[in-house]
N, C-alpha and C positions, 0 to 999 in steps of 0.2 A: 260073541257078537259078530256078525258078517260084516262085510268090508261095506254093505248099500245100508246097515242100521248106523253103523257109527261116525257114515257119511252123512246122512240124513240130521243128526244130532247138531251137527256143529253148521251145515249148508243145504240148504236145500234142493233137492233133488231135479232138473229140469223138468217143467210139465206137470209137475206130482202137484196133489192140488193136498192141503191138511183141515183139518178141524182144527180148530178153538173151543173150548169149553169152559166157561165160566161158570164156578159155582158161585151167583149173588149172595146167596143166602150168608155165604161165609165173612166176606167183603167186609172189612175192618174202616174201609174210608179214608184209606191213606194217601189215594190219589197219583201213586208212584207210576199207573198202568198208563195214567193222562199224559204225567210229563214224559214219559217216554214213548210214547205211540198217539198221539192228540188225534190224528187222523181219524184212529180205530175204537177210541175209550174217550168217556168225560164223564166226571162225576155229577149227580144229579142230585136234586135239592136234600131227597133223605139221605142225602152221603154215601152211598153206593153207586157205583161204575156202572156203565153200563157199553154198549157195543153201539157205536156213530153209524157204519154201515147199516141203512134201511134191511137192509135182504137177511139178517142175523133174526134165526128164530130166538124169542123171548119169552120168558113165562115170569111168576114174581121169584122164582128161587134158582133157575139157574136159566144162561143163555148160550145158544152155537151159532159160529159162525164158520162158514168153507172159506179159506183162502188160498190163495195162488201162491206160487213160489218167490213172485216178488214180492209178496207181502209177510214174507215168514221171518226173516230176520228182527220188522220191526217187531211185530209180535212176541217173538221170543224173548225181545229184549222187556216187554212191558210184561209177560211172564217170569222173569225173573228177578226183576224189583219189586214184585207182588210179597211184603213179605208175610202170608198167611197162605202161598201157593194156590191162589184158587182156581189160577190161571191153566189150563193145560193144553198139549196141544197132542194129536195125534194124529200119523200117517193115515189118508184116510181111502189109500190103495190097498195099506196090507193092515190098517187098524193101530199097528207099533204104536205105543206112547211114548212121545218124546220127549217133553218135557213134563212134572217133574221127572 
């Protein structure tokens, strides 16, 4: 792994914008994505999460959203209390998946 993928893993890259990827369909209802990122996640009456930013494409099985490097940390963190990983995220200059 290069020294800008396994930078990118643990910080965020200045200017670098990433994806988000939720796969709903998976979505167990745990809610862990809410207490950690409330901003970005809330769960909604059928018990599935879903993306608070208007601008996130949606369909009924899975959803994206583009975020900025200031929003990557919380992200990741509501990515990794997901415990059914639906959560992913990836570099969306060079594609890399960073999370899982």
């Amino acid at each position: 792994m290069d020294k800008t993928s396994s930078q990118s893993q643990k910080h965020p890259i200045p200017g670098r914008k990433y994806r988000v990827v939720y796969d709903k369909a998976g979505c167990i209802g745990v809610g862990a994505c809410e207490a950690a990122a409330p901003l970005f996640w809330k769960l909604q009456e059928d018990g599935k999460a879903t993306f608070v930013p208007k601008e996130a494409k949606k369909s009924e099985t899975a959803e994206e959203l583009i975020i900025d490097g200031k929003d990557f940390k919380v992200n990741l963190e509501a990515a990794e209390v997901c415990p059914v990983q639906v959560i992913k995220i990836f570099d969306e200059e060079t594609g890399e998946q960073i999370f899982p």
